[in-house]
C-alpha positions as CSV (number, residue, x, y, z in Angstrom):
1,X,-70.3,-11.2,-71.1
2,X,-73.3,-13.2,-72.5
3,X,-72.8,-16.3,-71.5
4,X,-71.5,-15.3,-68.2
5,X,-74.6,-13.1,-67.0
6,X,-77.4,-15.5,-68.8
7,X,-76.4,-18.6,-67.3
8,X,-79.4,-20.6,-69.5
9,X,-76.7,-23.1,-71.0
10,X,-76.6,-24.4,-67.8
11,X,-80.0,-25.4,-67.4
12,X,-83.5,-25.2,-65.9
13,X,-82.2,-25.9,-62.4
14,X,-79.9,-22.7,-62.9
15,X,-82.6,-20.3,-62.5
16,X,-83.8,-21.2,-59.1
17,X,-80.9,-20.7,-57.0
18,X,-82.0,-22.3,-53.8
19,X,-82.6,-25.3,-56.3
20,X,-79.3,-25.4,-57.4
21,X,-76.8,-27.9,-54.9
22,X,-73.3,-26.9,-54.1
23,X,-71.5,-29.3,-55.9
24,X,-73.0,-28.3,-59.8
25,X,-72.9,-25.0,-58.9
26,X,-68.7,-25.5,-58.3
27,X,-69.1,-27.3,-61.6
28,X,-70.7,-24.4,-63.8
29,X,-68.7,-22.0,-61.9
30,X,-65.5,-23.9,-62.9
31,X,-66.9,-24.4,-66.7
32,X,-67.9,-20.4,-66.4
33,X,-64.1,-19.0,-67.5
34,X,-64.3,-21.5,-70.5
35,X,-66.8,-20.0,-71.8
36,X,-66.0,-16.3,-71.3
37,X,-62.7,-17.2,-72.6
38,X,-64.4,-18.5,-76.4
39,X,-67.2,-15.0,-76.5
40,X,-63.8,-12.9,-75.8
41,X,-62.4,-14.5,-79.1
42,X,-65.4,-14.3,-81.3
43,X,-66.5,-10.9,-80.2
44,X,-62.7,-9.5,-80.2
45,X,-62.3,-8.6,-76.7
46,X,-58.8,-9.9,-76.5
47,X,-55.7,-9.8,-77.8
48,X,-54.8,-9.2,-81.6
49,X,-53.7,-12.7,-82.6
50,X,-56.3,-14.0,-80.6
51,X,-59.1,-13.0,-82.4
52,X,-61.7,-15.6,-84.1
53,X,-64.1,-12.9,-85.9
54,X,-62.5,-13.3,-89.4
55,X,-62.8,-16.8,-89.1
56,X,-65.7,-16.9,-87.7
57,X,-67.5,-14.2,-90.3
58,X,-66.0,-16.8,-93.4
59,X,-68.0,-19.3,-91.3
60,X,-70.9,-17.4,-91.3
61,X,-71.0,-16.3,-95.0
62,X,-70.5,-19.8,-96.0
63,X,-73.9,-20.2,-96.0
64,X,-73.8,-18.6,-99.2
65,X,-72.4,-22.1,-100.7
66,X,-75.2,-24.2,-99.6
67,X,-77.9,-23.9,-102.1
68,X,-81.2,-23.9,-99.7
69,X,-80.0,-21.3,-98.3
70,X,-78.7,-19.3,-101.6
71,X,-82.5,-19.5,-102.9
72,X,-84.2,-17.0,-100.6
73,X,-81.6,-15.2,-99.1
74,X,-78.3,-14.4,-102.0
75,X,-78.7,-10.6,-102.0
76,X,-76.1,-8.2,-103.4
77,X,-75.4,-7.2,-99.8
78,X,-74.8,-11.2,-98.8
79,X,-72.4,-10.8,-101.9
80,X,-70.2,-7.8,-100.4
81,X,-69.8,-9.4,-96.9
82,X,-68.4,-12.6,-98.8
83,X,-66.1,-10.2,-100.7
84,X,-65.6,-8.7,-97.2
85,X,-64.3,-11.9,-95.3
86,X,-62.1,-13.4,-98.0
87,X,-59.8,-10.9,-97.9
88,X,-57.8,-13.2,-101.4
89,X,-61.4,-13.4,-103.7
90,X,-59.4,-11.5,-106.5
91,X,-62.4,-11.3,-109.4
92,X,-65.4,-10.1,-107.3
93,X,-67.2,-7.9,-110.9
94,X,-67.1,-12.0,-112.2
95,X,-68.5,-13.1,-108.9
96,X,-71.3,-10.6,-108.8
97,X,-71.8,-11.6,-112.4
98,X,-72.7,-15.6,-111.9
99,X,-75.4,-14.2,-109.3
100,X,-78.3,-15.6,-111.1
101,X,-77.1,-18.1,-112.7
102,X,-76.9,-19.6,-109.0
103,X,-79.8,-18.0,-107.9
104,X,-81.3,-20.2,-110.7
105,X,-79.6,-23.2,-110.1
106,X,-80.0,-22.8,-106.8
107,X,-83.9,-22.3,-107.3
108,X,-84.3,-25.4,-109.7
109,X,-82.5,-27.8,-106.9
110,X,-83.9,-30.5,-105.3
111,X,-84.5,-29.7,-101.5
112,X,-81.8,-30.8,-99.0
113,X,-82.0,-32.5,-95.5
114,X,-80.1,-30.8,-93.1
115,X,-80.9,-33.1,-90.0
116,X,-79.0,-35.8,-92.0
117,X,-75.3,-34.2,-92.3
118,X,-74.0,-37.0,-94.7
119,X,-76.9,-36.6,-97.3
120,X,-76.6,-32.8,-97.1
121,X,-73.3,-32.8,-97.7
122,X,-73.7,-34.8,-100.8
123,X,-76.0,-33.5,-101.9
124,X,-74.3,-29.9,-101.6
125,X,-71.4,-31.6,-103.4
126,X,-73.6,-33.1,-106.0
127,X,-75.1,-29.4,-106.3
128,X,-71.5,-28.0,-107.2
129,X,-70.2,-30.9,-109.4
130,X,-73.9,-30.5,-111.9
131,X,-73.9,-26.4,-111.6
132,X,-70.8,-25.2,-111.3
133,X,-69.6,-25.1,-114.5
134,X,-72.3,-22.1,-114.9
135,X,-70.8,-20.4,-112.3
136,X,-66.7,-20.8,-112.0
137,X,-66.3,-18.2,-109.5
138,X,-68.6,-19.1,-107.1
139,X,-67.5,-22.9,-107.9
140,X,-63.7,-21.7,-106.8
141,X,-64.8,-20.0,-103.7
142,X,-66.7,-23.0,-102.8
143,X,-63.8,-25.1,-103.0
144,X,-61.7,-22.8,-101.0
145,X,-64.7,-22.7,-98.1
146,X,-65.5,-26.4,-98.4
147,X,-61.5,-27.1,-97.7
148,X,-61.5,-24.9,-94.1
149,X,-61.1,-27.5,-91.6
150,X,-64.3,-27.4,-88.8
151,X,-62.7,-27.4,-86.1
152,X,-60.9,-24.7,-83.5
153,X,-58.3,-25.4,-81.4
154,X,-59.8,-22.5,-79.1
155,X,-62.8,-24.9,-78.2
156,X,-60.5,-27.4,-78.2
157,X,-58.9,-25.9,-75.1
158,X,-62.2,-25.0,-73.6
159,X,-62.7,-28.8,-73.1
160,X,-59.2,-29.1,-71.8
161,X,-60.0,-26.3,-68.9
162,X,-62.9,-28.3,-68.0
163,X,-61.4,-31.6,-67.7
164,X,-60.6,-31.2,-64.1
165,X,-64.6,-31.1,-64.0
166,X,-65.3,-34.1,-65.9
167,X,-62.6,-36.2,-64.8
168,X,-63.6,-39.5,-62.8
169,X,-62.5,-38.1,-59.7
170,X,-65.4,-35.9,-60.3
171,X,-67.9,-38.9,-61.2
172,X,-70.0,-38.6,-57.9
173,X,-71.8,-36.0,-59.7
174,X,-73.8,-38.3,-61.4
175,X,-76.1,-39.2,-58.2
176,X,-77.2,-35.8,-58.5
């Protein structure tokens, strides 16, 4: 377990133990399972249905959709794992085909803030709506990506687990 053996997330005060007082150590003990609980879905150590590695692999390849990232780093490889993780993508020969068309577009664009999520957004939007005309497959996929909802109800229920942490019963932590 990652998280549960490097217990960084928790802090500088984590490392020296003597440092550490009771109470936060109950408190990142409590949040500990939480957090197993998330790795074990992402890395496929529990059950079947359970699993978030094919949603979170679409996740990850949908980088390929942003086009600061598509300018240094679309390879033919990048191309495969997105055929890979979207299991439905029917015409991959047309996809591997508009490669550098977006490769060119995606050279030619103007350079995108990514601190600022609402300008990077639209300007990723603005990026499809001008380009993909060039590039219909990859315009379709994107549309299929950009409609994924981001959010997980497995995180979700990380935060209800540690509720009995943060409730305001528990407030007295903050004269630590």
């Amino acid at each position: 377990m990652i998280l549960a053996k490097n217990r960084s997330w928790l802090g500088p005060a984590w490392l020296g133990s003597q440092k550490v007082l009771p109470e936060r150590r109950r408190v990142c003990d409590a949040l500990t399972p939480g957090f197993e609980y998330l790795e074990n879905r992402i890395t496929d150590n529990c059950q079947g249905p359970y699993h978030c590695s094919g949603p979170y692999e679409v996740c990850r390849i949908s980088q390929l959709f942003d086009p600061s990232f598509v300018a240094a780093n679309l390879t033919a490889a990048a191309v495969n794992e997105l055929c890979d993780a979207i299991p439905s993508l029917t015409d991959k020969a047309q996809l591997k085909s508009e490669v550098e068309a977006y490769k060119t577009a995606a050279a030619a664009a103007p350079a995108m803030d990514h601190s600022d999520v609402h300008a990077f957004t639209e300007a990723v939007l603005e990026f499809w709506r001008k380009h993909g005309k060039k590039m219909p497959m990859w315009r379709k996929m994107a549309k299929r990506v950009f409609a994924i909802p981001p959010n997980s109800a497995a995180s979700e229920r990380v935060f209800s687990l540690s509720r009995p942490c943060l409730a305001k019963t528990r407030m007295h932590l903050s004269r630590i």
